[in-house]
C-alpha positions as CSV (number, residue, x, y, z in Angstrom):
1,X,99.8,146.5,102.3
2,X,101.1,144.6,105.2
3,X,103.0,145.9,108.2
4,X,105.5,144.3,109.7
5,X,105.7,145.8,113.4
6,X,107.3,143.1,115.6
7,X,110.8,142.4,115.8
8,X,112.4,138.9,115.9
9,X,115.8,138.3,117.4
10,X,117.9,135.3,116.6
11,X,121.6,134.3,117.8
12,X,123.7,132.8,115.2
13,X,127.3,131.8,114.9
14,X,128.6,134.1,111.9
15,X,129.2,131.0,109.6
16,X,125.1,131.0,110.0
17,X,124.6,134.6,109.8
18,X,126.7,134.5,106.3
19,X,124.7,131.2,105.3
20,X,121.3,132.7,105.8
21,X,122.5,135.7,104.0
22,X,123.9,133.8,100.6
23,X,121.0,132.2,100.5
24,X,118.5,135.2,100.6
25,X,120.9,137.3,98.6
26,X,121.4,134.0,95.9
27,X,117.3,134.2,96.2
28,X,117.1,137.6,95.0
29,X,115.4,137.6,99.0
30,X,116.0,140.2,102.2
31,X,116.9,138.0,105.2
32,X,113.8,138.9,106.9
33,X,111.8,138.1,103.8
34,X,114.0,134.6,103.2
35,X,113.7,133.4,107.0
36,X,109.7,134.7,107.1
37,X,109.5,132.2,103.8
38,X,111.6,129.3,105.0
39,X,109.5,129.6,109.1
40,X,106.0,129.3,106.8
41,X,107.6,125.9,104.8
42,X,107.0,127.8,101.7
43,X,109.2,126.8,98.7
44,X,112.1,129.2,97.7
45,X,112.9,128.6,94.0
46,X,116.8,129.7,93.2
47,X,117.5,129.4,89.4
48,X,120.5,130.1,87.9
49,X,120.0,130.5,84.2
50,X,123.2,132.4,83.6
51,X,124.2,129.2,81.5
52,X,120.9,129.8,79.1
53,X,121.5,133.2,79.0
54,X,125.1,132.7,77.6
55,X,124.1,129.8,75.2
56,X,121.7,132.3,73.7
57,X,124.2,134.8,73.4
58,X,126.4,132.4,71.8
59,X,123.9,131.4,68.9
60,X,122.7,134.8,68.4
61,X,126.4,135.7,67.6
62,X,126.4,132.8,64.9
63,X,123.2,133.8,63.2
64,X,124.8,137.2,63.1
65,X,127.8,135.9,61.5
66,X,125.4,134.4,59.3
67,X,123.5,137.1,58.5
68,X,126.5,139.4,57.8
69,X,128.0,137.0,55.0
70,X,124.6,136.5,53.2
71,X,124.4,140.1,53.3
72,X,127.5,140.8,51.6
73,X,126.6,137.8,48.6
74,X,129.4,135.4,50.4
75,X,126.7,132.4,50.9
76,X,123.5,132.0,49.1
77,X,122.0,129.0,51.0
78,X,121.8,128.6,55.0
79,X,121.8,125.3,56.6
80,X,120.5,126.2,59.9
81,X,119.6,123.1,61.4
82,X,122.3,123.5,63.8
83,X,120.7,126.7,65.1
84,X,117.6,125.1,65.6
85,X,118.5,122.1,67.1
86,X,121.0,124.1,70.0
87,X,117.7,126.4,70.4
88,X,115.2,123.0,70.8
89,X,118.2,122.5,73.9
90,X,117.4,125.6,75.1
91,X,113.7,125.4,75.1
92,X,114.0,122.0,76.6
93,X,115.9,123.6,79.4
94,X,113.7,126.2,80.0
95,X,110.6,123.5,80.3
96,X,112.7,121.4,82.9
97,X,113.0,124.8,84.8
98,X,109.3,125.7,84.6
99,X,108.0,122.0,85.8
100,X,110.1,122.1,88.9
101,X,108.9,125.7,89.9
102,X,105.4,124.8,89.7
């Protein structure tokens, strides 16, 4: 475990003190840990996949749907190539994502 013992002060105007903290708070970061990242040139990787997230939500709600009325004998045959193709989006998403965090 490391131990950080030595203390760096830096002046700011308070339009860079609330920068620096977006950023490390929109990185999931603490500012120490954010500025120690950004000094060493390493890459900071901020994703927002809130967008998926709700996409997903909104085709799980459909197959639901779906689901409910074959349940109660109101459709006998599914046509879900809809589903599959707005998931393919999603999964294509998700790649995009994964190539430019590596």
């Amino acid at each position: 475990m490391r131990r950080r013992n030595k203390l760096i002060v830096v002046r700011a105007t308070e339009f860079e003190e609330e920068l620096v903290k977006g950023l490390a708070k929109k990185a999931n970061l603490s500012v120490t840990e954010y500025m120690l990242r950004c000094a060493a040139g390493k890459k900071i990787n901020v994703i927002d996949i809130n967008p998926l997230y709700v996409e997903t939500k909104r085709i799980g709600g459909n197959i639901h749907q779906i689901a409910k009325l074959a349940n109660f004998g109101k459709i006998e045959a599914v046509n879900l190539e809809g589903v599959q193709d707005e998931l393919s989006k999603i999964y294509d998403e998700l790649q995009k994502i994964t190539k430019r965090c590596s």
